[in-house]
N, C-alpha and C positions, 0 to 999 in steps of 0.2 A: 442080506449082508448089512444093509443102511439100519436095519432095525434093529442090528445088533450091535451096529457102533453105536448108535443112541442110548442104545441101556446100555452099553460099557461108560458111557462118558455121565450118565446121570449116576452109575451107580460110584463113581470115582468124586463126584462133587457132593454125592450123600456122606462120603466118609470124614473121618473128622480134617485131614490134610487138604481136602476138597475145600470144603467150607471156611477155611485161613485163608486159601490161597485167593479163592471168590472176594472177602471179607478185605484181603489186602490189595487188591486190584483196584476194586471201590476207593477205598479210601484213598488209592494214588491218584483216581481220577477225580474226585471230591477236590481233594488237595488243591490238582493242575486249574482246576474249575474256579475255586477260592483265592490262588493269587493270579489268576487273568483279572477277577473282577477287583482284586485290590488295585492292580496296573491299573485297567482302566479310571478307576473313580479319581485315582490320585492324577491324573494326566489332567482329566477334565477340570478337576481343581485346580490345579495349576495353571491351564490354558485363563481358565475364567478368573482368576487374580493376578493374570501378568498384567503388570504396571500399562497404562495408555500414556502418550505422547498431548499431554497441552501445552497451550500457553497461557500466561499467568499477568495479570497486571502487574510492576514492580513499583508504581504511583498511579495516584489517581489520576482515571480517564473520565476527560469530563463528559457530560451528556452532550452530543452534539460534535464530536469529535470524529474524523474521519478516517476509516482502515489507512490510509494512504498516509495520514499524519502520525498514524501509532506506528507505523513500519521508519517511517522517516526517523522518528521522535527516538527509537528502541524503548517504548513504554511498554514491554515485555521481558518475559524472560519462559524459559522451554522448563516444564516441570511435568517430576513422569507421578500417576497417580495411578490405584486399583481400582477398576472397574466400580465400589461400592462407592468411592468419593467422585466417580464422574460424573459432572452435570450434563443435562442433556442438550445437545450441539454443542459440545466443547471444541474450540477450535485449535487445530494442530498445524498450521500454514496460515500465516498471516497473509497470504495472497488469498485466502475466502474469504477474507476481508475489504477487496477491492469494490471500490463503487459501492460503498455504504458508511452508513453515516449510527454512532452509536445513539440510542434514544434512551439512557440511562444513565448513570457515572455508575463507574468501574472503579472498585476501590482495591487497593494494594493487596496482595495474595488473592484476588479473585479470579477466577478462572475464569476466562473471556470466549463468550457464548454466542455463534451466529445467533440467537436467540435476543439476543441483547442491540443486535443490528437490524436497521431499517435499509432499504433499496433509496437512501437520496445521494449516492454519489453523484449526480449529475449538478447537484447544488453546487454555488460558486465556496458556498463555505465549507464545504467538505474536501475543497482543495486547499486550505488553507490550515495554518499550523506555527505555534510558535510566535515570534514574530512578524508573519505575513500578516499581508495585506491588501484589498483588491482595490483597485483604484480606476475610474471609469473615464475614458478619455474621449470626449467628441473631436470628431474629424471628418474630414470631406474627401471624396475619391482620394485627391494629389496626395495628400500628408498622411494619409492611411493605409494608403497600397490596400485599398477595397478590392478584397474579390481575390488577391492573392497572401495576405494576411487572415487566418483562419483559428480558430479555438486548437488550443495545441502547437502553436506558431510561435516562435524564440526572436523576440524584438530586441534591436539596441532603438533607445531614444536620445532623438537631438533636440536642443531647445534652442529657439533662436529669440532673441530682443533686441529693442535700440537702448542700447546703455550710454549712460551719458559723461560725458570727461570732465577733468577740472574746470573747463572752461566755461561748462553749460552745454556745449554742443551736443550733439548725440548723434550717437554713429552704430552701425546694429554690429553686431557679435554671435558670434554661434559657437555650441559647444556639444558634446554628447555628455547625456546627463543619466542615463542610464544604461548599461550592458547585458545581456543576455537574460530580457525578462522572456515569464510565459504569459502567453496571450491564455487566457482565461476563458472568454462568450465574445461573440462578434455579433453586436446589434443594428439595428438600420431604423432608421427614425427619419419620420417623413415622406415626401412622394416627387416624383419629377426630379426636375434638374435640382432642388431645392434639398436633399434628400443628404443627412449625415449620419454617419456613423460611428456609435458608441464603442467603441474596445476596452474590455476591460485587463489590466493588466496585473497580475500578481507582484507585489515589492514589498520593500521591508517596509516600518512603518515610517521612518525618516526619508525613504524613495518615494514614496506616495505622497508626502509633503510636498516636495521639493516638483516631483511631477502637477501634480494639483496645481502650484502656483505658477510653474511657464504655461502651464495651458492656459489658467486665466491674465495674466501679466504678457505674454509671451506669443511665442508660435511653437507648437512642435510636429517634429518627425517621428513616424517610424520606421524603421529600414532593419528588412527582412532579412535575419540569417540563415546559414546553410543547414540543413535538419540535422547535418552531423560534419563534424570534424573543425567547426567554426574555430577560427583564431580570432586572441583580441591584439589590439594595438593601441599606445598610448596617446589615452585621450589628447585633444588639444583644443584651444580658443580658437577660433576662424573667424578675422575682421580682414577687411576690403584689404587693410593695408600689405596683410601677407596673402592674399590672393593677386592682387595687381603688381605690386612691386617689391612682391620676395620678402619681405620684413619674415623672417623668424617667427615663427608661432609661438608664443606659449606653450610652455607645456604646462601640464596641471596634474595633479596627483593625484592617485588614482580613490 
């Protein structure tokens, strides 16, 4: 019986209606076979020329400039590119930029490359930016708050002197002369009781003047703020006079 369906079904695909139908089957399956592989090729084209996610210099970055000052600065801007224009380590998150420092200049439409970056964000200069400025201050336990002022520690400074009156006389005065700096590096210099310490403190460039000159002219403070939610208060002059017998303080602008 099997041997007999076999030659019925061979002698059915010998005739000529056999061999169309053979002949059309093929070809539907050729077909199905020929736009799968169009789908696929056209997908993977597509996957491998979707635009990538960089960022871009919009002015030049100088050599020496740090992730932390181009995020600060907005010396970027987000620009999407094809796969054939990506340079290699193109960076798409300015936070892979932290704690490096660039070792080339970066010029205007150039694509900004971990490659372009060295590991010195620990340098004092690659926290700086702009108008900053680090400014180094010797101090001794009392005036430093040693050991609880630390690198990443938010200072105000007070400066104290004897300023002198119409008279000639001189009489000391104190003032806060700077608000809400960052402590920078905490050095220690020296040995024994004899032993001071260097803080460096991040300010503008006219803050670092004016600090420079009470430390040598001068006496200064610094007195520690709260890591978070710190308020300020208007500054004011402090002489003997409105400490002992109430005189009105100065006020002074901010």
């Amino acid at each position: 019986m099997e041997h007999t369906r076999n030659m019925s079904l061979r002698a059915r695909l010998a005739t000529r209606n056999g061999a169309l139908a053979v002949a059309v089957i093929t070809a539907g399956l050729a077909a199905i076979l020929v736009f799968a592989a169009i789908n696929s090729a056209r997908d993977d084209s597509t996957a491998s020329t979707a635009p990538r996610t960089v960022l871009v210099a919009n002015q030049v970055i100088p050599k020496g400039s740090s992730g932390e000052s181009i995020a600060r600065g907005h010396l970027f801007r987000v620009a999407r590119v094809s796969d054939q224009a990506l340079v290699a380590g193109a960076v798409a998150d300015v936070s892979a930029l932290r704690d490096k420092i660039a070792t080339q200049d970066i010029y205007p439409g150039q694509q900004i490359s971990a490659q372009t970056f060295g590991g010195r964000g620990g340098d004092t200069v690659a926290k700086l930016s702009g108008t900053d400025r680090a400014v180094s201050v010797p101090l001794d336990a009392a005036h430093g708050l040693v050991g609880q002022v630390t690198a990443g520690s938010h200072v105000d400074v007070i400066a104290g002197f004897n300023a002198q009156n119409g008279s000639g006389n001189s009489r000391p005065v104190m003032r806060t002369l700077a608000r809400d700096l960052s402590v920078l590096k905490v050095e220690k210099e020296g040995s024994g009781n004899s032993r001071d310490t260097n803080v460096t403190l991040r300010a503008s460039a006219t803050m670092a003047t004016e600090i420079a000159f009470a430390a040598e002219n001068g006496k200064v403070w610094l007195v520690l703020r709260p890591a978070a939610g710190a308020k300020d208060v208007e500054p004011r002059i402090v002489t003997a006079e409105a400490l002992l017998f109430g005189v009105k303080p100065l006020q002074v602008s901010k």
